[in-house]
VEXKOLRO-169690 format. One record per residue (C-alpha): residue number from 1; chain; y, x, z. Coordinates in Angstrom, 1 decimal. Last residue first. Layout:
<NUM,'A',<Y,X,Z>>
...
END
This chain:
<506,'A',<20.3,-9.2,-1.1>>
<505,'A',<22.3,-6.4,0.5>>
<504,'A',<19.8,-4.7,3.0>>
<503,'A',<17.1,-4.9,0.3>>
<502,'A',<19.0,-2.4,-2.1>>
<501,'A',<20.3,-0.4,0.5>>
<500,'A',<17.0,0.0,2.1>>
<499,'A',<15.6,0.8,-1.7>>
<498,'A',<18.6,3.6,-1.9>>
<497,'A',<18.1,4.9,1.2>>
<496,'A',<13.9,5.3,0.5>>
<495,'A',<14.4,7.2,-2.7>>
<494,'A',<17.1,9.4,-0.8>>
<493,'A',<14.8,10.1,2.2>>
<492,'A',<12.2,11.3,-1.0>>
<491,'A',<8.6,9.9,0.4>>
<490,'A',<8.9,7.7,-3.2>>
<489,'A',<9.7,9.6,-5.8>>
<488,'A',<6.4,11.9,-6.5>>
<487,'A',<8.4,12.2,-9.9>>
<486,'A',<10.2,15.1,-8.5>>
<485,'A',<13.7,14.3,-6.7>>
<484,'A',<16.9,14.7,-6.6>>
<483,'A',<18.3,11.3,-6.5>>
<482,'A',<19.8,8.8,-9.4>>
<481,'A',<20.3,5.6,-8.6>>
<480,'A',<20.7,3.1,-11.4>>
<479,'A',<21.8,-1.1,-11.3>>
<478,'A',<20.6,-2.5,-14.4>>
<477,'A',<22.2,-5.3,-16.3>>
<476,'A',<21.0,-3.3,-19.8>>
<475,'A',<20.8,0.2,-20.6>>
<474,'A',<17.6,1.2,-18.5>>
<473,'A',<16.7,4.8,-17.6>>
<472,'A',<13.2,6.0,-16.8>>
<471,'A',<12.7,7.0,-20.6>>
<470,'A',<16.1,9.0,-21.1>>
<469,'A',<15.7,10.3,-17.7>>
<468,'A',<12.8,12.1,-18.5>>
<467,'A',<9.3,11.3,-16.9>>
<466,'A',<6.9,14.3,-15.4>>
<465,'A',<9.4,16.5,-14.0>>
<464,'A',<11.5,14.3,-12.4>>
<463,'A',<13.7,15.1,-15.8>>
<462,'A',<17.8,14.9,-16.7>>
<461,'A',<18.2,18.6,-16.1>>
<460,'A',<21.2,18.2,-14.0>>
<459,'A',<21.1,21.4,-12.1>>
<458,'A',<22.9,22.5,-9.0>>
<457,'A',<22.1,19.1,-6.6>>
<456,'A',<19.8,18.3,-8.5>>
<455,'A',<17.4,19.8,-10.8>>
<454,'A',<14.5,18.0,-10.4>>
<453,'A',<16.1,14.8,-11.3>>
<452,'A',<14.7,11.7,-10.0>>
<451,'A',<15.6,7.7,-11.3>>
<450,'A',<16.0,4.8,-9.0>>
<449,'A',<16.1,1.6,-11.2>>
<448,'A',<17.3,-1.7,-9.9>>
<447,'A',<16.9,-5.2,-11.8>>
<446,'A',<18.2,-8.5,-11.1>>
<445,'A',<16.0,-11.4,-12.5>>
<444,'A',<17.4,-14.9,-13.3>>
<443,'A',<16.8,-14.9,-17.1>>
<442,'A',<13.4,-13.6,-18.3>>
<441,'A',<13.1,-10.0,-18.8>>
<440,'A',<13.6,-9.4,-23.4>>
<439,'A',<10.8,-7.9,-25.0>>
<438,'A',<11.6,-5.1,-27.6>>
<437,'A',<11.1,-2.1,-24.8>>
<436,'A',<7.8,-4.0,-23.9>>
<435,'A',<6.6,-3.9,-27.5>>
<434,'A',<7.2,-0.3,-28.5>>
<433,'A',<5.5,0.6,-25.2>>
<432,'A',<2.2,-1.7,-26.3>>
<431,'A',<2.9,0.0,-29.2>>
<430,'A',<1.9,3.6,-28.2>>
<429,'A',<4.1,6.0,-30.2>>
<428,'A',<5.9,7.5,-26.3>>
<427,'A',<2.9,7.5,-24.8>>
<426,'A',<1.7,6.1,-21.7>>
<425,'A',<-0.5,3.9,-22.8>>
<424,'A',<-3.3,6.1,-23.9>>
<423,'A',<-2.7,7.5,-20.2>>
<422,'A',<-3.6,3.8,-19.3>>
<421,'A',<-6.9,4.1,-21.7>>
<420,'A',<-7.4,2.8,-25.0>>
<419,'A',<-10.9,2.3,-26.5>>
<418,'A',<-12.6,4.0,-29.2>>
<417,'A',<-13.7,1.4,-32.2>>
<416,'A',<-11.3,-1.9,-31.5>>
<415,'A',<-8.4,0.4,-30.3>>
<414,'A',<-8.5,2.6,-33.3>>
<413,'A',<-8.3,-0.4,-35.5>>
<412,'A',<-5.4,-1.3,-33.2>>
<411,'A',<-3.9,1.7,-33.7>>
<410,'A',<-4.6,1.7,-38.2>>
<409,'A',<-3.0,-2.0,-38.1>>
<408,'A',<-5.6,-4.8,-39.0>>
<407,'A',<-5.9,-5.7,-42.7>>
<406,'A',<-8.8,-2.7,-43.1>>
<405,'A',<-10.7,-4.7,-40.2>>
<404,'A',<-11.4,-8.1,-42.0>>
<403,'A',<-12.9,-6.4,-45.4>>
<402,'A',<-15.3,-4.0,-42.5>>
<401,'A',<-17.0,-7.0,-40.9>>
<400,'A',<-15.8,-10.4,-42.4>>
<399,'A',<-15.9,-10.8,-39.4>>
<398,'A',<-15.5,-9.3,-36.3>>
<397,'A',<-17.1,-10.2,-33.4>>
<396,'A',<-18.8,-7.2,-32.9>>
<395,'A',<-15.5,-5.3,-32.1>>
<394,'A',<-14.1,-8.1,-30.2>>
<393,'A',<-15.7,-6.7,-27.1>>
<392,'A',<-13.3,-4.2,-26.1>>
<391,'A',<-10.1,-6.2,-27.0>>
<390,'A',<-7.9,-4.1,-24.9>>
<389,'A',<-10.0,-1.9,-23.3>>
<388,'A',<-12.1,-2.4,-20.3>>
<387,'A',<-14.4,0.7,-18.7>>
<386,'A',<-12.8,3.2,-19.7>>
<385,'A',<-14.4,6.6,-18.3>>
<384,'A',<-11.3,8.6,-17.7>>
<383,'A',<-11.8,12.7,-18.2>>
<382,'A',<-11.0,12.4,-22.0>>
<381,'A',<-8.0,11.0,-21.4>>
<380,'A',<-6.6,13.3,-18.5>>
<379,'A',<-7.5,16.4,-20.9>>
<378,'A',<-5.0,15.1,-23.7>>
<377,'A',<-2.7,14.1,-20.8>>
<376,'A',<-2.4,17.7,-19.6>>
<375,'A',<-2.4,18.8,-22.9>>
<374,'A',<0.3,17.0,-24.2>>
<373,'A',<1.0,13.5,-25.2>>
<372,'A',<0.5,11.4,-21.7>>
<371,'A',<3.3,14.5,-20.9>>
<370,'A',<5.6,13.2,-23.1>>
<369,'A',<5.9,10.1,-20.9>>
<368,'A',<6.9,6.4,-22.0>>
<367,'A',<10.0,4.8,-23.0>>
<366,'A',<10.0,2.6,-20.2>>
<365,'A',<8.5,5.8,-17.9>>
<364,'A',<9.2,4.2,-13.8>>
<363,'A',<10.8,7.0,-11.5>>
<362,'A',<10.6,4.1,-9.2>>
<361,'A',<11.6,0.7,-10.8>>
<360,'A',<12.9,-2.1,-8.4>>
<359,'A',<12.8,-5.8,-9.6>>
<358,'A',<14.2,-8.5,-8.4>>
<357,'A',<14.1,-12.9,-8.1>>
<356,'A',<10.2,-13.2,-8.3>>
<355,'A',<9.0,-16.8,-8.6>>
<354,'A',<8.4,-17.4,-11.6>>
<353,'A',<6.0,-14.9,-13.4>>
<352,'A',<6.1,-14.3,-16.8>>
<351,'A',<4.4,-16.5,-19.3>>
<350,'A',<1.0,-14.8,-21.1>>
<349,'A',<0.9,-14.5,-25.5>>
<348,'A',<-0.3,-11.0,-25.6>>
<347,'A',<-2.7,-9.9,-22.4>>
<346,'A',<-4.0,-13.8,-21.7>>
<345,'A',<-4.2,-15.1,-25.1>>
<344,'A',<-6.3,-12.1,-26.5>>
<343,'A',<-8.7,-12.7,-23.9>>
<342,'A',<-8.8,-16.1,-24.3>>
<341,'A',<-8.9,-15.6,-27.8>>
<340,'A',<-12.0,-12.9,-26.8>>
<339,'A',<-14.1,-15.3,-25.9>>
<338,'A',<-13.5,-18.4,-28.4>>
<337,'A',<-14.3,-15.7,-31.3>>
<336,'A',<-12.1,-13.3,-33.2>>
<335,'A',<-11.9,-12.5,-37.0>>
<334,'A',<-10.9,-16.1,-38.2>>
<333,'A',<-8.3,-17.2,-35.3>>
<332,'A',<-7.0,-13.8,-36.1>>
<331,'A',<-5.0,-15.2,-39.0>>
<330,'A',<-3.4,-11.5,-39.7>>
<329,'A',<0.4,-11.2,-39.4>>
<328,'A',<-0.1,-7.5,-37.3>>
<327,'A',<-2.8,-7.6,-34.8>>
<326,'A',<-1.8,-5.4,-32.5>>
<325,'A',<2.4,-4.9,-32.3>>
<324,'A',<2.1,-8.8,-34.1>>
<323,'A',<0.8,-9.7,-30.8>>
<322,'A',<3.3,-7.9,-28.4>>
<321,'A',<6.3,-9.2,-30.1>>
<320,'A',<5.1,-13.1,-30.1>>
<319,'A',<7.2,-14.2,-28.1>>
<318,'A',<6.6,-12.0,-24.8>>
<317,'A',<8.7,-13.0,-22.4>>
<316,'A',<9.4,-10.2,-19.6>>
<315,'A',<8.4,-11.0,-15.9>>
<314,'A',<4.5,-9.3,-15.8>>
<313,'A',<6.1,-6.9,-18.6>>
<312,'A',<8.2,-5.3,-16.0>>
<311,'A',<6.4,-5.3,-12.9>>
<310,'A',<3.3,-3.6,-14.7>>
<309,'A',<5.8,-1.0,-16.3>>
<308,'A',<7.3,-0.4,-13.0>>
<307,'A',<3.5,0.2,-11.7>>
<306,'A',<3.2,3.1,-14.1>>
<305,'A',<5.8,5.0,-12.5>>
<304,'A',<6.2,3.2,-9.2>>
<303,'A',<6.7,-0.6,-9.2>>
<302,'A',<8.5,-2.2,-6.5>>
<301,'A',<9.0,-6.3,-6.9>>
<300,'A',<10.7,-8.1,-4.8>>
<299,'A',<10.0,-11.9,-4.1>>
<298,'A',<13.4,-14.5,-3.8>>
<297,'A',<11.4,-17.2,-5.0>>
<296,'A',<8.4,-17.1,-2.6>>
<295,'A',<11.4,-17.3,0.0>>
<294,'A',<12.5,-21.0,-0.8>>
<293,'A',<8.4,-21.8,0.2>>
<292,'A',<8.8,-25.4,-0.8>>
<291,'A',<5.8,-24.7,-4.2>>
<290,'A',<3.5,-27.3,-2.5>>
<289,'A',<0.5,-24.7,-2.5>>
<288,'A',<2.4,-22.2,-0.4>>
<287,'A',<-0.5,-19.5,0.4>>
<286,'A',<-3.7,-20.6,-2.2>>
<285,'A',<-0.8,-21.6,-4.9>>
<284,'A',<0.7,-18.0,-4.3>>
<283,'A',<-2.6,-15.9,-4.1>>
<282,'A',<-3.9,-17.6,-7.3>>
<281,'A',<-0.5,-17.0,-9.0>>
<280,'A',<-0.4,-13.5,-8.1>>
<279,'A',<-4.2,-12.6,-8.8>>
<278,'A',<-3.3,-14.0,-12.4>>
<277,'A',<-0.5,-12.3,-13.1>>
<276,'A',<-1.9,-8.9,-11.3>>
<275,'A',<-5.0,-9.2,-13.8>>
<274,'A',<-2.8,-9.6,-16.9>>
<273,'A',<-0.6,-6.9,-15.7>>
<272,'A',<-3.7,-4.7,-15.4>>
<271,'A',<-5.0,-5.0,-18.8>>
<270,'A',<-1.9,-4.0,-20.3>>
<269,'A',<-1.8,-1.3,-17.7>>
<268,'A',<-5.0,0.3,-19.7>>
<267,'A',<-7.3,0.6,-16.4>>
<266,'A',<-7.2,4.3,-15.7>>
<265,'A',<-5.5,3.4,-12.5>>
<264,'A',<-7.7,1.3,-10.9>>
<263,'A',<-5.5,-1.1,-9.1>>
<262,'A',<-3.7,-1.9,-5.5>>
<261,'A',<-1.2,-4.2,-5.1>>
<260,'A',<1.0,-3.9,-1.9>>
<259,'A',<2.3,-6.4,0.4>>
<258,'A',<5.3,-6.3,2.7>>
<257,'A',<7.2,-8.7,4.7>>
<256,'A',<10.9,-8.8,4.8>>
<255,'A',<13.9,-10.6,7.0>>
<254,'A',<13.0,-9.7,10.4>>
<253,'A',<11.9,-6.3,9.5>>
<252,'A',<14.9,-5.5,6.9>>
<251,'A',<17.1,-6.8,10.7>>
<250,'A',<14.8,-4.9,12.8>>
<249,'A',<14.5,-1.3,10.3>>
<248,'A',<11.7,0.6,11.6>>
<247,'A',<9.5,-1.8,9.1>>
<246,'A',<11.5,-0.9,6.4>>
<245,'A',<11.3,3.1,6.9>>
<244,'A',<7.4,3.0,7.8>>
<243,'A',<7.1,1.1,4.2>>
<242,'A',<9.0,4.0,2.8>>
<241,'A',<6.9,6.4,4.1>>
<240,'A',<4.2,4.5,3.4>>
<239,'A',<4.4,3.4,0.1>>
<238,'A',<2.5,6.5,-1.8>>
<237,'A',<-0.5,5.0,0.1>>
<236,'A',<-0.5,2.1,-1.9>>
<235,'A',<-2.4,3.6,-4.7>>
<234,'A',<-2.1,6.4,-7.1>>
<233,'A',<-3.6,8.7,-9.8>>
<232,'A',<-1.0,6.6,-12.0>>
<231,'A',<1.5,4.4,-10.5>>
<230,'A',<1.7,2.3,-7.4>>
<229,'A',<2.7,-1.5,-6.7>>
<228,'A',<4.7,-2.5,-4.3>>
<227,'A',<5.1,-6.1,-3.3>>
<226,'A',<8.4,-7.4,-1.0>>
<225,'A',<7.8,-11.1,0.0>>
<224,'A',<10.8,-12.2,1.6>>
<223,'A',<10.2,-14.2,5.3>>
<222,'A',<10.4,-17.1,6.8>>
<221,'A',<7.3,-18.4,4.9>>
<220,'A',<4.8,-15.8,7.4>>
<219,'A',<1.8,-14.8,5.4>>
<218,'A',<-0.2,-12.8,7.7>>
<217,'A',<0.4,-9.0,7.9>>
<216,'A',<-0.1,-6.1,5.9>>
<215,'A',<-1.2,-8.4,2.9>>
<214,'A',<-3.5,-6.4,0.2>>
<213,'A',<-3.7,-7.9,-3.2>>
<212,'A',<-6.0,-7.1,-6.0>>
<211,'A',<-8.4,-4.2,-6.9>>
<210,'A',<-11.1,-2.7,-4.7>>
<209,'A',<-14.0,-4.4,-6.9>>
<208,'A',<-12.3,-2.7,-10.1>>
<207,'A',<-13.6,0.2,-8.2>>
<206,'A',<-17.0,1.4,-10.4>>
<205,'A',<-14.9,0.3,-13.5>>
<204,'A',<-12.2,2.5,-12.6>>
<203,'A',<-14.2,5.8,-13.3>>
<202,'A',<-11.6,8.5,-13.4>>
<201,'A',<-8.2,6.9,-12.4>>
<200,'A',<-9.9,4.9,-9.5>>
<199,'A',<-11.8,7.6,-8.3>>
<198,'A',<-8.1,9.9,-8.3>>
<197,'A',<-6.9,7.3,-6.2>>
<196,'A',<-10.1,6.8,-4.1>>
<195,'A',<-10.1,10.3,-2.9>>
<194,'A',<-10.2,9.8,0.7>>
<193,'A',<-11.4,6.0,0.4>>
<192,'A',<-15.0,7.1,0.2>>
<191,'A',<-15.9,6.5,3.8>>
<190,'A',<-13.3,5.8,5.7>>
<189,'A',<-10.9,8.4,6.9>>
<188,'A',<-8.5,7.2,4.2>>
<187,'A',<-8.4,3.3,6.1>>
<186,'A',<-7.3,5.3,9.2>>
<185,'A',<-4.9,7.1,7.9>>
<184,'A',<-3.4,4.3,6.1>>
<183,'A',<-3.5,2.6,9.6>>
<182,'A',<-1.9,5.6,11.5>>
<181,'A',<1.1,5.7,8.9>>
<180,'A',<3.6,6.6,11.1>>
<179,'A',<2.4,7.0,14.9>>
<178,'A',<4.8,5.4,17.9>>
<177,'A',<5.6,6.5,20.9>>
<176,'A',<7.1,3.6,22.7>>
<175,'A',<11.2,3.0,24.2>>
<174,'A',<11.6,2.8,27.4>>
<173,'A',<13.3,-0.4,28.2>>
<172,'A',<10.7,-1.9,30.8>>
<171,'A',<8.3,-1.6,28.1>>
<170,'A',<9.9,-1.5,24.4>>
<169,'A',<8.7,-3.7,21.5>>
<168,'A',<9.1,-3.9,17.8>>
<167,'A',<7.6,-1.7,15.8>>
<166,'A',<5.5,-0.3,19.3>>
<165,'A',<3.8,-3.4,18.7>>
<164,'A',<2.4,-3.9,22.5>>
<163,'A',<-0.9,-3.4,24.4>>
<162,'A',<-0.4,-3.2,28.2>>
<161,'A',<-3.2,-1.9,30.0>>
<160,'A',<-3.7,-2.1,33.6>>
<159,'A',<-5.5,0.6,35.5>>
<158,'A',<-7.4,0.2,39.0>>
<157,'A',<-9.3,3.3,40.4>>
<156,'A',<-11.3,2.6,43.5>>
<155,'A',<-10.8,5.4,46.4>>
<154,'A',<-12.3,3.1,49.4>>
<153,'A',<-9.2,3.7,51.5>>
<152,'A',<-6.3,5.1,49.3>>
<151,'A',<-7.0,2.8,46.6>>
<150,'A',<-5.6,4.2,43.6>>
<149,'A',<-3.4,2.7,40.9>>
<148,'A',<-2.7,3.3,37.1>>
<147,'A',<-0.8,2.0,34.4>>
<146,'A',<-1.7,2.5,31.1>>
<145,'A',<0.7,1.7,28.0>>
<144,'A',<-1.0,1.3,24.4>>
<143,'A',<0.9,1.9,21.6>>
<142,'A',<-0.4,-0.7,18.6>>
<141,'A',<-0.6,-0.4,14.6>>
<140,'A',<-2.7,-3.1,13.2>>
<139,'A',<-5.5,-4.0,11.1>>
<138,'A',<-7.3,-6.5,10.6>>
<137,'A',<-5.7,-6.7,6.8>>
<136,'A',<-5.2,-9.8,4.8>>
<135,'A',<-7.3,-9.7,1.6>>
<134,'A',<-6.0,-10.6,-2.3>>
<133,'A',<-8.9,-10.9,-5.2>>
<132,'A',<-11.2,-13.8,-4.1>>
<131,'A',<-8.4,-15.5,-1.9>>
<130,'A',<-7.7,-15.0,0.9>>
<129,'A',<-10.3,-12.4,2.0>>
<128,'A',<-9.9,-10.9,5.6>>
<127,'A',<-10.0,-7.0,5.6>>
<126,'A',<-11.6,-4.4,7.5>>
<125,'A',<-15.5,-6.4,7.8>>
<124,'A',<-16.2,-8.0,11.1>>
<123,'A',<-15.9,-11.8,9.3>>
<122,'A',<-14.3,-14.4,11.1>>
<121,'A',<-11.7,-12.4,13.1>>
<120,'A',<-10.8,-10.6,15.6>>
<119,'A',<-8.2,-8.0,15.3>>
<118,'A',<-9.1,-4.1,14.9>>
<117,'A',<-6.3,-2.3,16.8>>
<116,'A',<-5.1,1.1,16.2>>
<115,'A',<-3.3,3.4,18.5>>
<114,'A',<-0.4,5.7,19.8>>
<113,'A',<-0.7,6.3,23.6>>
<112,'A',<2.0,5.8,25.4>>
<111,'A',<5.5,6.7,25.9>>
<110,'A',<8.4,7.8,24.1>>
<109,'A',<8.8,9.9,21.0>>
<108,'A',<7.9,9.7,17.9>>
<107,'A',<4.2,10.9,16.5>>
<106,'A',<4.1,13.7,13.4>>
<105,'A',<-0.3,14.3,13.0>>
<104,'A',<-2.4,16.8,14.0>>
<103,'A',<-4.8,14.6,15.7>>
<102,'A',<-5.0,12.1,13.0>>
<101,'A',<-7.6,9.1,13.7>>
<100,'A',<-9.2,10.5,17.0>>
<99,'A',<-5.9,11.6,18.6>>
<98,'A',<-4.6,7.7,17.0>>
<97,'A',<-6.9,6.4,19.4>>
<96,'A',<-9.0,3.6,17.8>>
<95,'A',<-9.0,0.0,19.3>>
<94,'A',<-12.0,-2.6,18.8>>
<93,'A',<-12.5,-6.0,18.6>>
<92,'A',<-9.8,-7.6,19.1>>
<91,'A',<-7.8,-10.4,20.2>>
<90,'A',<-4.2,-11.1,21.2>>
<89,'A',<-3.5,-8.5,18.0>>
<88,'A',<-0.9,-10.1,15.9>>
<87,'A',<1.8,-10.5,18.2>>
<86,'A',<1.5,-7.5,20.1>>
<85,'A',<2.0,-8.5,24.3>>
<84,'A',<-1.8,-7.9,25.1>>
<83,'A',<-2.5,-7.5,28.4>>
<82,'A',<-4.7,-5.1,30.1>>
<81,'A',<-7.4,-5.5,32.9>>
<80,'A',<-9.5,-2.0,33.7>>
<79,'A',<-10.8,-2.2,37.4>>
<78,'A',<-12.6,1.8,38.2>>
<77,'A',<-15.1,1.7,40.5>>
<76,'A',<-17.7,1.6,38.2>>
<75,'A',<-15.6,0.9,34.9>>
<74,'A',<-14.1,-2.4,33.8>>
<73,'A',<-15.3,-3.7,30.5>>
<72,'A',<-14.1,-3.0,26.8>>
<71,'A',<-17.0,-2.6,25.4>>
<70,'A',<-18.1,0.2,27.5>>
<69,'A',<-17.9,2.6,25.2>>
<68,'A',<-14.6,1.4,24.3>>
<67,'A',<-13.7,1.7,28.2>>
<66,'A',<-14.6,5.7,28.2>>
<65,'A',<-13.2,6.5,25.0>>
<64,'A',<-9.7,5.0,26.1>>
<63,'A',<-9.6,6.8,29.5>>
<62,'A',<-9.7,9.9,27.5>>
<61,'A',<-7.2,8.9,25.0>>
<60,'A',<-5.2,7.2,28.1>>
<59,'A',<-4.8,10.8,29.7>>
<58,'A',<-3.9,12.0,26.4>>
<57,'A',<-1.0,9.8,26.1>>
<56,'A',<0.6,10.0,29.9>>
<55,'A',<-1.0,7.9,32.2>>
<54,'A',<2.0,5.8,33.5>>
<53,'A',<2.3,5.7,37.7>>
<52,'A',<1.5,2.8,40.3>>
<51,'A',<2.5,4.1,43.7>>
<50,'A',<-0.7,5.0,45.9>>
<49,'A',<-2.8,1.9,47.2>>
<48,'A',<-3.4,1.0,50.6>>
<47,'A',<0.4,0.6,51.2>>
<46,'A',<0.1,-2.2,49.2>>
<45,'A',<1.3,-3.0,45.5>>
<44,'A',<0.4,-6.7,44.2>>
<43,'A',<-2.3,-7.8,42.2>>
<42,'A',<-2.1,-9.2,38.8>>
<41,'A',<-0.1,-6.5,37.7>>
<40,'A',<3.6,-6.7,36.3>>
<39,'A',<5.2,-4.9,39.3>>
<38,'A',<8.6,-4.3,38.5>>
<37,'A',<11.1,-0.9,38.1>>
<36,'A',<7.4,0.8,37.0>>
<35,'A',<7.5,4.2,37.2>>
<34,'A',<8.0,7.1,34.6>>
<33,'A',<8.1,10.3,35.8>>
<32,'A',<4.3,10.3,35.7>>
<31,'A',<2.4,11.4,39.1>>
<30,'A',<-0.3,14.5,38.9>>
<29,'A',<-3.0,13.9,40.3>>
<28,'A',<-5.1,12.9,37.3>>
<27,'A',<-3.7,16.9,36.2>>
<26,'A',<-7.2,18.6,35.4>>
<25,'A',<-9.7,16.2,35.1>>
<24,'A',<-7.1,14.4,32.1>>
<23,'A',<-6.5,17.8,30.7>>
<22,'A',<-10.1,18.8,30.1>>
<21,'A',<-10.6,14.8,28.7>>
<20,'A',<-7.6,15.9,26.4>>
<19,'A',<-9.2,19.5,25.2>>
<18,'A',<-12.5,18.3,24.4>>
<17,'A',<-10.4,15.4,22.4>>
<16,'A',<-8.8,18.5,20.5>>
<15,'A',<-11.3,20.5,19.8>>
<14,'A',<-13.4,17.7,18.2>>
<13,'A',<-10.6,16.5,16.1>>
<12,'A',<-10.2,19.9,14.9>>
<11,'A',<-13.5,20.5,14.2>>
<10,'A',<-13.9,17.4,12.4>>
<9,'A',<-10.7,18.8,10.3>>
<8,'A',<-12.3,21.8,9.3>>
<7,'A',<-15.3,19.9,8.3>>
<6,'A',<-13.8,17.7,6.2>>
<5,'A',<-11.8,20.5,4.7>>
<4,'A',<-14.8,22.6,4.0>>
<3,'A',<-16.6,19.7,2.4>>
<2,'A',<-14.0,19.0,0.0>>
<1,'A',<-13.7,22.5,-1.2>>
END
């Protein structure tokens, strides 16, 4: 099935830039209504030349795939200078029309072509490593403007590109067309990323090397860092729409910048929290190493599902409720070696982080999901391949052997022989749930839920379908939405209001 789709949509793409280079040899005389009230090339007009006009969008696709495949040189007989007026993109490497990325896809209007820019950097690869677990993307969305003259005497073609951030810029006033979600797009039409959440759910292992922090633009200290972090069979790409909405928005745009976690999702989220603690800290010290960034401390956290219960415990205390939910009272300083202490230290006895001031929790299962208990989670289980359980490799290092293991509780004895997955997790009986739901957020943290019901407006059947509302809901210093919605919360327009209302009055 796959297959067929991929090769549906080739055919598509193909059709469709056949079609544009058609239309370009078809209508270059035409003139654009839109002409320049200034002349902002190097050379000036002359009565030699005809007026300058705008290509429209698929006239710069075509033109496009001509100068990329001449590395971005002029053309015989054809002058191509551009400027670049995006301020992350004064150099790159390579731009992708967004025809060739998603030629079906919902583009605003205005003028220009809709685009993607690959900046320059040290290394060719997508992403710029900051530290050895969070990357800075080279990517970034762009609308590019063409302007063209021709020589009346000799015939010679001269075009003049101006490359802006269609986020934030206009040219002469007219406002740019603009493609949601073209870099996600592009990043899925890379090999193997397609499917990656579902990947990462059933063999997480093989993409524990994907996993860590992912900055959509460079660090900038005058802004709030907002981090999302997905739920199960996810990844960031269940942001966008509401990513697209911030961004749109100048004054959440001045004031925010936006990173997302990714994860494998059949990770136990125990296991995962420990990593994003870690990859946090590491990320922050490496960024703001003298701790003077006043805006570090106001971070947002938005967790999805399973990533609300990864926000949550990463800035709740954990005493010692989470250890004795394991291990019970036993001395386990005799059962477990130096290895797995650590270990043991890292997922039970951890500090919460610092430096983030709220959290938002999408559709996010506190009390856990009766679906993890049915058959749909039953199946889901015996799909993941774990690679990482809680304790996986204490299990030799038990001793007294069997004498040791009968004074451990019967689910952690279960733990130590089979393995727990994040679906594992997810149950109501689980006791890392138990836990959490006993463990008090540290002081200083304002909390925001947005719950779905499938029912609304005419029904209120208190259920997104996959979490209840008794489990998404939060008693205590909460502040709750609740929207009709499905538990695929996040594209809702009324998932997205509420988390623009929230930012727009912190």
């Amino acid at each position: 099935m796959q297959l067929i789709k991929e090769s549906i949509s080739n055919f598509i793409k193909v059709a469709l830039i056949t079609f544009s280079a058609a239309f370009l040899m078809n209508s270059c005389a035409l003139k654009s209504p839109f002409t320049h009230s200034q002349n902002s090339h190097p050379k000036k007009n002359s009565q030699a030349s005809s007026p300058p006009r705008i290509l429209t969008s698929h006239q710069t696709h075509a033109l496009l795939s001509k100068w990329s495949q001449n590395n971005y040189q002029s053309l015989p007989a054809h002058t191509i200078t551009y400027t670049s007026h995006h301020p992350l993109a004064e150099k790159f490497t390579s731009i992708k029309s967004g025809y060739t990325i998603s030629p079906l896809s919902r583009r605003t209007k205005g003028i220009g072509l809709a685009a993607v820019i690959k900046i320059k950097s040290k290394n060719s690869s997508t992403f710029t490593p900051i530290t050895k677990d969070a990357y800075l993307t080279n990517l970034q969305p762009a609308t590019l403007v063409a302007t063209q003259t021709r020589n009346r005497t000799n015939g010679k073609l001269t075009t003049h590109i101006d490359i802006y951030d269609p986020r934030t810029s206009k040219h002469q006033g007219q406002p740019l067309t603009h493609q949601p979600k073209i870099v996600m797009n592009y990043l899925n039409d890379l090999p193997g990323n397609s499917t990656l959440d579902i990947k990462g759910l059933i063999r997480p292992q093989k993409y524990s090397n994907f996993q860590g922090f992912y900055l959509a633009e460079p660090y900038d200290r005058n802004r709030i860092p907002v981090i999302m972090i997905h739920g199960l069979a996810s990844s960031p790409e269940t942001f966008m729409d509401m990513s697209e909405a911030i961004n749109a928005n100048p004054q959440l745009r001045k004031k925010y910048q936006l990173w997302y976690y990714f994860y494998p999702t059949g990770t136990p989220w125990l296991v995962t929290s420990s990593q994003f603690r870690k990859s946090y800290r590491a990320l922050i010290k490496k960024i703001a190493p003298n701790k003077n960034d006043s805006n570090i401390r106001k971070t947002v956290l938005i967790g999805h599902s399973m990533g609300g219960l990864i926000a949550r415990i990463s800035l709740s205390l954990p005493d010692d409720i989470l250890h004795k939910a394991y291990l019970g009272n036993i001395q386990h300083s005799k059962i477990f070696r130096d290895a797995e202490l650590q270990k043991i230290h890292d997922y039970f006895h951890f500090k919460p982080l610092t430096e983030p001031a709220t959290v938002i929790y999408l559709a996010t299962p506190h009390q856990g999901s009766r679906i993890a208990d049915g058959l749909i989670g039953w199946i889901t289980i015996k799909l993941i391949t774990i690679p990482t359980f809680i304790l996986q490799q204490t299990a030799d290092a038990l001793t007294p052997g069997h004498r040791a293991r009968r004074n451990l509780p019967d689910h952690t004895r279960k733990l130590l022989s089979t393995g727990e997955s994040s679906v594992n997790q997810l149950q109501p009986t689980n006791p890392s749930l138990i836990a959490l739901n006993k463990m008090p957020v540290r002081k200083g943290v304002k909390s925001y839920s947005v719950v779905g019901d499938m029912g609304k407006p005419i029904l209120n059947l208190q259920t997104d379908g996959v979490v209840s509302y008794q489990s998404a809901h939060l008693p205590k210093n909460n502040t709750e939405f609740i929207i009709p919605a499905n538990h695929d919360i996040c594209d809702e327009k009324e998932a997205i209001q509420a988390v623009i209302k929230i930012l727009s009055n912190k």
